[in-house]
Gaussian input, Z-matrix of N, CA and C with variables (Angstrom, degrees):
# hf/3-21g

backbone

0 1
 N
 C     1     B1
 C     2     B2     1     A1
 N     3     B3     2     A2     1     D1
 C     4     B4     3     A3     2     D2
 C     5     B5     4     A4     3     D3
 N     6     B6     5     A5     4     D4
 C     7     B7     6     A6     5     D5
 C     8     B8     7     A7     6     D6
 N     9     B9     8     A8     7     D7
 C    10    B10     9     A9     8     D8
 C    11    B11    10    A10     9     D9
 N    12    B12    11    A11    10    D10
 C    13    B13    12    A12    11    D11
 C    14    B14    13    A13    12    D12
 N    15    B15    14    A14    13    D13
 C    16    B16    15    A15    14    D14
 C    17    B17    16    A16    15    D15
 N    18    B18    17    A17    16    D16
 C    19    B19    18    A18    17    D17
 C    20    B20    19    A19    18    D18
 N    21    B21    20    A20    19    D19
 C    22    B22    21    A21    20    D20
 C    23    B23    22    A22    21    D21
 N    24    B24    23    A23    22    D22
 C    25    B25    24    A24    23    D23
 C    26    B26    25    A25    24    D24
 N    27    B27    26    A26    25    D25
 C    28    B28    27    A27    26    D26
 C    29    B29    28    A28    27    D27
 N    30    B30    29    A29    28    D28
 C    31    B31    30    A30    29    D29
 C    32    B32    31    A31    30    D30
 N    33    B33    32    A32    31    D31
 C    34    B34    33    A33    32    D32
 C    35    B35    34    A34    33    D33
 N    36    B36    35    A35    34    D34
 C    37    B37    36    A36    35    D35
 C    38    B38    37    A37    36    D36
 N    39    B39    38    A38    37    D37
 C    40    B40    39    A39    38    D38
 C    41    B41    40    A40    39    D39
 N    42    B42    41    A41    40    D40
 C    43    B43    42    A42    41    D41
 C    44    B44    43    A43    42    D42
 N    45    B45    44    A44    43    D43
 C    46    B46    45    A45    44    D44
 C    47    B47    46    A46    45    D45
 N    48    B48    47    A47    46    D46
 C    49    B49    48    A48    47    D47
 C    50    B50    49    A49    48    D48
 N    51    B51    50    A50    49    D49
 C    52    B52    51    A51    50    D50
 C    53    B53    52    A52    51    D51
 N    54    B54    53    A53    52    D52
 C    55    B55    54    A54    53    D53
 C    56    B56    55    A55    54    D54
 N    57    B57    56    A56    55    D55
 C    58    B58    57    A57    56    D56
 C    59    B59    58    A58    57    D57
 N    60    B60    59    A59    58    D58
 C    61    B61    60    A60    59    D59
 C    62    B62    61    A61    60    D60
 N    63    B63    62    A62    61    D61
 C    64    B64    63    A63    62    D62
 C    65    B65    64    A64    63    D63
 N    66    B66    65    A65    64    D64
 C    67    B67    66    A66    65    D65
 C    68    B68    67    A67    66    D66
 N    69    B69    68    A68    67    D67
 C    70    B70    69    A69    68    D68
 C    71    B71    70    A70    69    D69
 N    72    B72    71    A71    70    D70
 C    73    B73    72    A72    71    D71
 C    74    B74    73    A73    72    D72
 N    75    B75    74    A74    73    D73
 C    76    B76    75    A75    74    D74
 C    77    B77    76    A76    75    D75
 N    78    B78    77    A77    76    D76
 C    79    B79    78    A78    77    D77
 C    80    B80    79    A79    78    D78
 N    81    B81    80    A80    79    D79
 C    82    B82    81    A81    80    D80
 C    83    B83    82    A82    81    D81
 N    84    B84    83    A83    82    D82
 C    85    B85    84    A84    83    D83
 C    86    B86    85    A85    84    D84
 N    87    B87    86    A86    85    D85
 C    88    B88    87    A87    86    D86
 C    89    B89    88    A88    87    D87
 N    90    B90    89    A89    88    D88
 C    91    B91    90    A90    89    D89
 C    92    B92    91    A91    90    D90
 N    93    B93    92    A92    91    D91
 C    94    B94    93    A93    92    D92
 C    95    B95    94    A94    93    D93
 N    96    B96    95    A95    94    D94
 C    97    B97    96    A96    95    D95
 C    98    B98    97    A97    96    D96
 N    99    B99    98    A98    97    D97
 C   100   B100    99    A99    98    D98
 C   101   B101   100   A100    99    D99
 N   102   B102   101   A101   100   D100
 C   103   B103   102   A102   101   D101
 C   104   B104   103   A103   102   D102
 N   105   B105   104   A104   103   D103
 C   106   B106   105   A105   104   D104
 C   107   B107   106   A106   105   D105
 N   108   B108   107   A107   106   D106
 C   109   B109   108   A108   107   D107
 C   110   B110   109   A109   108   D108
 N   111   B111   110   A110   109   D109
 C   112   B112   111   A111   110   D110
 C   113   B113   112   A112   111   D111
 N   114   B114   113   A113   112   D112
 C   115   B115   114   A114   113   D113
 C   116   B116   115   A115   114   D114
 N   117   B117   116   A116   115   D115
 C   118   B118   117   A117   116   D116
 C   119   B119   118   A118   117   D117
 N   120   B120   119   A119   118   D118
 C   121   B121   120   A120   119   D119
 C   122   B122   121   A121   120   D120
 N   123   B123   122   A122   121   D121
 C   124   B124   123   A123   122   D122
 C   125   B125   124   A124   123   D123
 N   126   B126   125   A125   124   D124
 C   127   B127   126   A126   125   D125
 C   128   B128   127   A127   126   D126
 N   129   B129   128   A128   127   D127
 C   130   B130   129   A129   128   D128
 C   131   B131   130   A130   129   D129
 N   132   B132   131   A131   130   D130
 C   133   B133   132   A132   131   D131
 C   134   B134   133   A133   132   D132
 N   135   B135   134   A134   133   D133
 C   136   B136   135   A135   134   D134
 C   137   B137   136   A136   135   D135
 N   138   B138   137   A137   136   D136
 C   139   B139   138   A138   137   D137
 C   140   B140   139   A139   138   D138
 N   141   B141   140   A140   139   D139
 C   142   B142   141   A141   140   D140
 C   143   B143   142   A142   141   D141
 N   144   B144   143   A143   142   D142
 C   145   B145   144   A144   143   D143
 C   146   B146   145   A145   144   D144
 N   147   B147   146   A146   145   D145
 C   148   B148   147   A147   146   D146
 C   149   B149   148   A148   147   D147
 N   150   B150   149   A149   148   D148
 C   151   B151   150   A150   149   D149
 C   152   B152   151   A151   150   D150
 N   153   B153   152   A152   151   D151
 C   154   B154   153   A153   152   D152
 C   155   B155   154   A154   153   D153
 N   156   B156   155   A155   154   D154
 C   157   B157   156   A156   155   D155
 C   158   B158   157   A157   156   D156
 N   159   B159   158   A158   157   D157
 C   160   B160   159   A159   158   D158
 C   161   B161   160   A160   159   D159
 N   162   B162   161   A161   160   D160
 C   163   B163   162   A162   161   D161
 C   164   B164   163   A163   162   D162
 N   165   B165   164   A164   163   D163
 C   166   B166   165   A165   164   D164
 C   167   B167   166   A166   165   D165
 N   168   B168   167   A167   166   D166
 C   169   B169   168   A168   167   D167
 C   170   B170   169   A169   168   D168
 N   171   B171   170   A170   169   D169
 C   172   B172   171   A171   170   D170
 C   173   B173   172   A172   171   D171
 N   174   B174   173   A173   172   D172
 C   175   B175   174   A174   173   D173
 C   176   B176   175   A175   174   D174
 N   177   B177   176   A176   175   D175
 C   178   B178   177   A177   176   D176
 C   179   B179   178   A178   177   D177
 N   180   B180   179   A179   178   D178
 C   181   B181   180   A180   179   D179
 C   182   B182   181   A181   180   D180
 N   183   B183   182   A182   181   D181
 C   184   B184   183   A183   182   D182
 C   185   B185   184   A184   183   D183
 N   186   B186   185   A185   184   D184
 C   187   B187   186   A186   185   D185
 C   188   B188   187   A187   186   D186
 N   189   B189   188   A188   187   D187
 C   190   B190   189   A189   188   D188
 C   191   B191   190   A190   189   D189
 N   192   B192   191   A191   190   D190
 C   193   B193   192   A192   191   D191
 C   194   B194   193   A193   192   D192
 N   195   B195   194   A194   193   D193
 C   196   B196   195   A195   194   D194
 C   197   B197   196   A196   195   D195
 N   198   B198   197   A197   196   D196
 C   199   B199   198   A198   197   D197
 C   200   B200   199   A199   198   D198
 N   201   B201   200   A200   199   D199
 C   202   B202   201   A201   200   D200
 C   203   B203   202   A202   201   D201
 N   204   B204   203   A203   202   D202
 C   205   B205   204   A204   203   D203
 C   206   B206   205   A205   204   D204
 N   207   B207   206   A206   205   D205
 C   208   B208   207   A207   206   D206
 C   209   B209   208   A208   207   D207
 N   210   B210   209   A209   208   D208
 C   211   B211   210   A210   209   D209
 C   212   B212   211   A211   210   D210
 N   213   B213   212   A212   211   D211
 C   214   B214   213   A213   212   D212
 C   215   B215   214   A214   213   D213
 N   216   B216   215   A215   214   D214
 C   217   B217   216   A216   215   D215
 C   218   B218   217   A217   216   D216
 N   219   B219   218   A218   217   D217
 C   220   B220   219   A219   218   D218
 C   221   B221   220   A220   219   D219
 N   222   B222   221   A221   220   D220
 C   223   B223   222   A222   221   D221
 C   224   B224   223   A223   222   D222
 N   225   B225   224   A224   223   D223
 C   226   B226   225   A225   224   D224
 C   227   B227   226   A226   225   D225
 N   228   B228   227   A227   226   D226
 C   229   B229   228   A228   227   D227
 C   230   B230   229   A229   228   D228
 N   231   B231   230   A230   229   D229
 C   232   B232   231   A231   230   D230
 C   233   B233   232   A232   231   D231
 N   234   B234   233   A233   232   D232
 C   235   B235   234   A234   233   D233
 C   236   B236   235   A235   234   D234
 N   237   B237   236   A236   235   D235
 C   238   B238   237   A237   236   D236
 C   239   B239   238   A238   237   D237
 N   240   B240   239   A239   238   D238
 C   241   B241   240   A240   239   D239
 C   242   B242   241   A241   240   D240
 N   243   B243   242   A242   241   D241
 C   244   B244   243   A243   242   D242
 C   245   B245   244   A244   243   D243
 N   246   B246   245   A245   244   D244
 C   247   B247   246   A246   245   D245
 C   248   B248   247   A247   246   D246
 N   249   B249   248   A248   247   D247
 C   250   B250   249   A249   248   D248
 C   251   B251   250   A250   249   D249
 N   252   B252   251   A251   250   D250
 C   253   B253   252   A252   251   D251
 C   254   B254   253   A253   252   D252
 N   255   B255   254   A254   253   D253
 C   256   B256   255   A255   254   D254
 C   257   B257   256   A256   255   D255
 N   258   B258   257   A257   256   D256
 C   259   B259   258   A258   257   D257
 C   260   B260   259   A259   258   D258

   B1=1.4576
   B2=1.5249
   B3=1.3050
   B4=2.0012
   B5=1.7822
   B6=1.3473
   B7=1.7706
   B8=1.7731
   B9=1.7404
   B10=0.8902
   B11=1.6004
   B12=1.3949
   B13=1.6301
   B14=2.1935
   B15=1.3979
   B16=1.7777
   B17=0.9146
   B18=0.9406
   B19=1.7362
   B20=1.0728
   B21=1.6045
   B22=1.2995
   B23=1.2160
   B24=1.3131
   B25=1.7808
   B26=1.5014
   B27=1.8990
   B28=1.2801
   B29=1.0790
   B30=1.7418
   B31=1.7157
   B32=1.5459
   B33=1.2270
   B34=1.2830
   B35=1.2941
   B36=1.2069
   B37=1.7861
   B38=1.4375
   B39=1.3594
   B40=1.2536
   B41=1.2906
   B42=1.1453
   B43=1.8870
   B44=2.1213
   B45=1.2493
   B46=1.5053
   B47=1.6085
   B48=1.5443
   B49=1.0738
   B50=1.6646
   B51=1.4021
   B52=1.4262
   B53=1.0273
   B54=1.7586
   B55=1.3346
   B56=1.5594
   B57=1.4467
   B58=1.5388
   B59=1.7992
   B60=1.8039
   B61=1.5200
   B62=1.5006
   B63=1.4356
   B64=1.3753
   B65=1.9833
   B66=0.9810
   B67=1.9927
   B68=1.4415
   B69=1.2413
   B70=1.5241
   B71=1.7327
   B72=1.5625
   B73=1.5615
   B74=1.6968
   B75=1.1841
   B76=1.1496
   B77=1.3415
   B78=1.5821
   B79=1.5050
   B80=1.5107
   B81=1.2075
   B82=1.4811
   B83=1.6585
   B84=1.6293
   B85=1.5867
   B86=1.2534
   B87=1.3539
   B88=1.6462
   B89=1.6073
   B90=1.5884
   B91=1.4025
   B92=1.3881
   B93=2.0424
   B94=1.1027
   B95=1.7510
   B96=1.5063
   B97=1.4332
   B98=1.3663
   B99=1.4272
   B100=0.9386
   B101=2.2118
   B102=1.0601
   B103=1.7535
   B104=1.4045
   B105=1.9597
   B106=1.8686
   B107=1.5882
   B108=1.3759
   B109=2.1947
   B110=1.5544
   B111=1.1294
   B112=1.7301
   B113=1.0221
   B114=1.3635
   B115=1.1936
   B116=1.8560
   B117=1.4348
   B118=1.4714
   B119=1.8238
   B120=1.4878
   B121=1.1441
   B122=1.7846
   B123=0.8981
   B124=1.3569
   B125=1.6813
   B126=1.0216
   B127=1.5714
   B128=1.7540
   B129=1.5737
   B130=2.0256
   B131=1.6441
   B132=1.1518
   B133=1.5566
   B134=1.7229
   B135=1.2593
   B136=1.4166
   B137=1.7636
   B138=1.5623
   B139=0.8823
   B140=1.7763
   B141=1.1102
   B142=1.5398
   B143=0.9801
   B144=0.8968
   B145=1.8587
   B146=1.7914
   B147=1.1855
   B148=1.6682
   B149=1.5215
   B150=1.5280
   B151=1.4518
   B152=0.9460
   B153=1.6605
   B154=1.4787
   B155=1.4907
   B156=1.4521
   B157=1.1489
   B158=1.8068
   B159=1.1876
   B160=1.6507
   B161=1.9720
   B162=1.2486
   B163=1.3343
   B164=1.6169
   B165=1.2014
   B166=1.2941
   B167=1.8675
   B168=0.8833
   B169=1.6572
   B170=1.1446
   B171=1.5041
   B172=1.6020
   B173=1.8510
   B174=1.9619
   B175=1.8041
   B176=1.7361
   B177=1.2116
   B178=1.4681
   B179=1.3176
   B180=1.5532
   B181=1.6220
   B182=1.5811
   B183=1.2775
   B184=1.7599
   B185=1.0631
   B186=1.4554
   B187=1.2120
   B188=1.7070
   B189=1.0599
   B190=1.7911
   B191=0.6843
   B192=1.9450
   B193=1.0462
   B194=2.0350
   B195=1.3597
   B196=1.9096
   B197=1.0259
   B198=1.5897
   B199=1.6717
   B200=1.2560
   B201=1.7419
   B202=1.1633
   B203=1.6274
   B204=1.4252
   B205=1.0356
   B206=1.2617
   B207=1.5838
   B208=1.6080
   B209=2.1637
   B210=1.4398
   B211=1.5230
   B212=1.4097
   B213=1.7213
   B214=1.7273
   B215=1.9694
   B216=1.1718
   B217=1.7860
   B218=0.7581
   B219=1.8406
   B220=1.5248
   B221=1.3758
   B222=1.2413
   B223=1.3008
   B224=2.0646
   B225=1.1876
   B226=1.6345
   B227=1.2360
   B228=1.2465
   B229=1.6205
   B230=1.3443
   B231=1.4157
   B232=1.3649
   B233=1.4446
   B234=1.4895
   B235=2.0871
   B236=1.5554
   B237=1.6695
   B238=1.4708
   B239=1.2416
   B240=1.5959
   B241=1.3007
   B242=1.6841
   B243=1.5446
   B244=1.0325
   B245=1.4592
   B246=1.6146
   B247=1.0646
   B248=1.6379
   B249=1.3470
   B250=2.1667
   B251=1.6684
   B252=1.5646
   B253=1.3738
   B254=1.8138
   B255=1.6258
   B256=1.9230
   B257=1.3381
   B258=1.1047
   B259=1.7580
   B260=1.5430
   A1=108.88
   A2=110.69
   A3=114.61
   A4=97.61
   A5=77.19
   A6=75.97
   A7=83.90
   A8=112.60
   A9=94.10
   A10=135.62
   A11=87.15
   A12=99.63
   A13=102.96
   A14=92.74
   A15=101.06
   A16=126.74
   A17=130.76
   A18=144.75
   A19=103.67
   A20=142.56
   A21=113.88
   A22=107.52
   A23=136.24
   A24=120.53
   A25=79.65
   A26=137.32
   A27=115.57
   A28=119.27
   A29=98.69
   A30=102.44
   A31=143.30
   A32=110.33
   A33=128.59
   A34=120.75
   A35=127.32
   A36=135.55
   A37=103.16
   A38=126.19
   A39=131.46
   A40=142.32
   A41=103.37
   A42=119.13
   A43=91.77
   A44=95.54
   A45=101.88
   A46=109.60
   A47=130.49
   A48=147.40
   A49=101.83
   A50=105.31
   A51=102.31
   A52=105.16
   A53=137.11
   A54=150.07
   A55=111.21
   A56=119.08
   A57=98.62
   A58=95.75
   A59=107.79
   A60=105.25
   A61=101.75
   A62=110.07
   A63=121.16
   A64=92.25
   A65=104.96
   A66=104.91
   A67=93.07
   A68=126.85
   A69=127.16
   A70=105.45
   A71=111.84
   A72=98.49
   A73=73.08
   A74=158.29
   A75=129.88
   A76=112.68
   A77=98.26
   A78=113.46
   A79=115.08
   A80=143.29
   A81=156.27
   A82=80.77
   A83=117.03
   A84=114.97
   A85=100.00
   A86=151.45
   A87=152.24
   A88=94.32
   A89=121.18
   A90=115.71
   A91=124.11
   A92=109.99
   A93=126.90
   A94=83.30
   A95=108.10
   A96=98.05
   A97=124.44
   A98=147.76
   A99=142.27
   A100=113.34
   A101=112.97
   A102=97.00
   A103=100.83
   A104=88.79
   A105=90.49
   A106=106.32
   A107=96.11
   A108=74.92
   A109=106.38
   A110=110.88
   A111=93.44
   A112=98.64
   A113=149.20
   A114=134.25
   A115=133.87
   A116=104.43
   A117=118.52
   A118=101.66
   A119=117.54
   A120=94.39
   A121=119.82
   A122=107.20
   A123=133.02
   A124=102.28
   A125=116.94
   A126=102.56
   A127=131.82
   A128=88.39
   A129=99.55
   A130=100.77
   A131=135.14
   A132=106.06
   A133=113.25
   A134=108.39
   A135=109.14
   A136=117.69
   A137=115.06
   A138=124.22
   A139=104.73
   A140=141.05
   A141=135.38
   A142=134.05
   A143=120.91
   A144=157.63
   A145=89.31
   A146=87.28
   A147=94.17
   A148=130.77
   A149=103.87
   A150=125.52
   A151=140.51
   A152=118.11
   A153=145.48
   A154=107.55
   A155=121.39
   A156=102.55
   A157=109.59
   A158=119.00
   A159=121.02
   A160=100.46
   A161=95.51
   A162=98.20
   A163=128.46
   A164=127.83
   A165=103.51
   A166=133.94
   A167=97.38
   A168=120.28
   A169=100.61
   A170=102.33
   A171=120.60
   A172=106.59
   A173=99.43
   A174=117.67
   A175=81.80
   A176=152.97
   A177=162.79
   A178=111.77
   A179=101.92
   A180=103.68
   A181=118.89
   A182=133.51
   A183=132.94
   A184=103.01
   A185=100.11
   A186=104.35
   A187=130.51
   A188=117.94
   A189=130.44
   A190=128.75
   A191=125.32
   A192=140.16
   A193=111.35
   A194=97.81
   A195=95.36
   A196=120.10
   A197=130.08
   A198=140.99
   A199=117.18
   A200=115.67
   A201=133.30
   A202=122.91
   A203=105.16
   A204=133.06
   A205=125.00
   A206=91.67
   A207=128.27
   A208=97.62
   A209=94.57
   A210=103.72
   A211=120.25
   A212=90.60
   A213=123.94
   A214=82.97
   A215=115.80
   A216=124.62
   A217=113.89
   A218=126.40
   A219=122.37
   A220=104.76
   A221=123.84
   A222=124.40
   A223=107.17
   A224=118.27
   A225=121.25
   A226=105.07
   A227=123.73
   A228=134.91
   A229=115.19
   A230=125.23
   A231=122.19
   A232=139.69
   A233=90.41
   A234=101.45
   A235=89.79
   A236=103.66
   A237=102.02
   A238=121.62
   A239=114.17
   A240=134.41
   A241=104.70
   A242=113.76
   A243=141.19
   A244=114.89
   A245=131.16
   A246=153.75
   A247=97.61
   A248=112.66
   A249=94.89
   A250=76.80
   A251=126.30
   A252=88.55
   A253=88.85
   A254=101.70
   A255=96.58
   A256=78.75
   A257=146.02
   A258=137.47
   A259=118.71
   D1=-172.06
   D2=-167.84
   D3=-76.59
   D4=176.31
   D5=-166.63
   D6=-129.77
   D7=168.43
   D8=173.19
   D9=-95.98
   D10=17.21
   D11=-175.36
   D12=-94.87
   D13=-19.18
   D14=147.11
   D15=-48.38
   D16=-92.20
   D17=170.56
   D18=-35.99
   D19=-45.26
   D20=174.86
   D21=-97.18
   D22=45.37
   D23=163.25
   D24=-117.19
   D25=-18.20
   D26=-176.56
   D27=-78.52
   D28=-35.73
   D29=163.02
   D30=-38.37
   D31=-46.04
   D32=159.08
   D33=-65.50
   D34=-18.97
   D35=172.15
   D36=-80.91
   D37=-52.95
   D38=150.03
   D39=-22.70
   D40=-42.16
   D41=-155.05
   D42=-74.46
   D43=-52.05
   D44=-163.87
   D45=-66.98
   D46=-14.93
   D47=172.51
   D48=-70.01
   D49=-51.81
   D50=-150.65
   D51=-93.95
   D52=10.87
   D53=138.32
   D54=-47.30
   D55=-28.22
   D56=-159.43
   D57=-118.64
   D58=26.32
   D59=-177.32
   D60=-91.08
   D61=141.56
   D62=-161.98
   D63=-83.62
   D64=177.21
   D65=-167.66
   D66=-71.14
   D67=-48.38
   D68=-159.71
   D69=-66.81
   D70=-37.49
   D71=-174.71
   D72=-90.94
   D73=83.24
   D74=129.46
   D75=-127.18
   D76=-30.59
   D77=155.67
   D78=-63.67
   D79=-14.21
   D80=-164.28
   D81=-88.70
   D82=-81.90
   D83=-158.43
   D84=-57.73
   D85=-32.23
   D86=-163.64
   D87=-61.39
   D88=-40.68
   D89=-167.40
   D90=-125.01
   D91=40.81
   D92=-161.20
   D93=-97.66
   D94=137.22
   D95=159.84
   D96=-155.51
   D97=154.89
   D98=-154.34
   D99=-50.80
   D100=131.64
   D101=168.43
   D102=-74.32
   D103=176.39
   D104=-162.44
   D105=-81.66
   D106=-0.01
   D107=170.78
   D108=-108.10
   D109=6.18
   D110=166.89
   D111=-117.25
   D112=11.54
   D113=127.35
   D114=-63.12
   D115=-42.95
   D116=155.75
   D117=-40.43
   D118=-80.75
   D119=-160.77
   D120=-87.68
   D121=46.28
   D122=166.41
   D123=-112.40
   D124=-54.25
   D125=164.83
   D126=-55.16
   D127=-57.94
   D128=163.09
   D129=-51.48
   D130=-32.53
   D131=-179.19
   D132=-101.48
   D133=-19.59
   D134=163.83
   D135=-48.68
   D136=-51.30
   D137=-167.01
   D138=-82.95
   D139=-17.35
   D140=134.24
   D141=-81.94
   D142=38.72
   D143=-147.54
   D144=-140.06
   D145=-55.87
   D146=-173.23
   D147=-75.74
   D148=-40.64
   D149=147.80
   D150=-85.85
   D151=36.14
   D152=-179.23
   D153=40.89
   D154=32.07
   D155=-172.08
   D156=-106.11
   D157=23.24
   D158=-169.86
   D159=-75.53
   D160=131.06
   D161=160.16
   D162=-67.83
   D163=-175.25
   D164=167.40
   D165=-84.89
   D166=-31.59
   D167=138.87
   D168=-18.30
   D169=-100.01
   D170=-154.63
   D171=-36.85
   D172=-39.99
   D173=-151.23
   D174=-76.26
   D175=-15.05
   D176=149.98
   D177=-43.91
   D178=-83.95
   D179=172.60
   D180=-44.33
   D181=-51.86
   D182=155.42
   D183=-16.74
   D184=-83.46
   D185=-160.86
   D186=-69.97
   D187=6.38
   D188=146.97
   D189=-77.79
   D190=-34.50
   D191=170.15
   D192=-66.76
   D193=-38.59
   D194=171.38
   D195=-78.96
   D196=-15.86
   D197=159.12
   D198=-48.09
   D199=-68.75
   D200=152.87
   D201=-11.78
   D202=-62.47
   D203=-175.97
   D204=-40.28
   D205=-67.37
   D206=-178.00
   D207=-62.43
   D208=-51.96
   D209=173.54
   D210=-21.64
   D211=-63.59
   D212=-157.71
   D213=-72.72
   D214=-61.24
   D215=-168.87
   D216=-41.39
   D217=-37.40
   D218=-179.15
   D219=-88.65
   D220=-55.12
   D221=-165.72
   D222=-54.32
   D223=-17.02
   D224=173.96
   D225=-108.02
   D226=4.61
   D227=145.45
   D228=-64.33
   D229=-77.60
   D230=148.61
   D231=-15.81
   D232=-42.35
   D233=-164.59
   D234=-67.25
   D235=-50.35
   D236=-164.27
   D237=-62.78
   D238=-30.50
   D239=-178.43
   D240=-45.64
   D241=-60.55
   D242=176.37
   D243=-50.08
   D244=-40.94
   D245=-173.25
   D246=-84.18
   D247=-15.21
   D248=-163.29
   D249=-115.07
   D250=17.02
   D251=-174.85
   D252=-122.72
   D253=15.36
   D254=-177.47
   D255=-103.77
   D256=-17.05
   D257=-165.65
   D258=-60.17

C-alpha cells in the first residue's frame, strides 16, 4: 500500500497544478465522488481486507482503489485549499 513518503512527493506534484484551477473546476474536484458500485466493491474488499480473506488479485484491486483515493484526497485538498483562500 502508499507509503507516507508517497503522498507527500504527490503532494508536492500537485500543489503547483492546483494553483492554476479556475473556482468552477475546483469546485467540480471538491464534489467528485466515488459511484455506488465502486464504492460497494471497495467496501466488499475492505471488509475481507479485514478478515484476511483477500486474494491476491482482489489485495491489487484495494490497493488501486486506495492510490486513487489518496490521488482524488489530495488533489480536493488543494482545490479546497485554493477555494478558502478566494473566500
Amino acid at each position: 500500500m502508499k507509503t507516507l513518503d508517497d503522498t507527500l512527493a504527490l503532494e508536492r506534484l500537485l500543489r503547483p497544478m492546483a494553483r492554476e484551477l479556475s473556482l468552477e473546476l475546483a469546485r467540480a474536484i471538491v464534489g467528485v465522488q466515488a459511484d455506488e458500485e465502486t464504492q460497494r466493491r471497495y467496501d466488499v474488499l475492505a471488509q475481507k481486507n479485514n478478515e484476511g480473506q483477500l486474494t491476491p488479485e482482489e489485495r491489487a484491486e484495494l490497493e488501486s482503489l486506495v492510490r486513487a483515493n489518496t490521488f482524488l484526497g489530495l488533489l480536493k485538498a488543494e482545490a479546497r485549499t485554493m477555494l478558502a483562500r478566494q473566500s
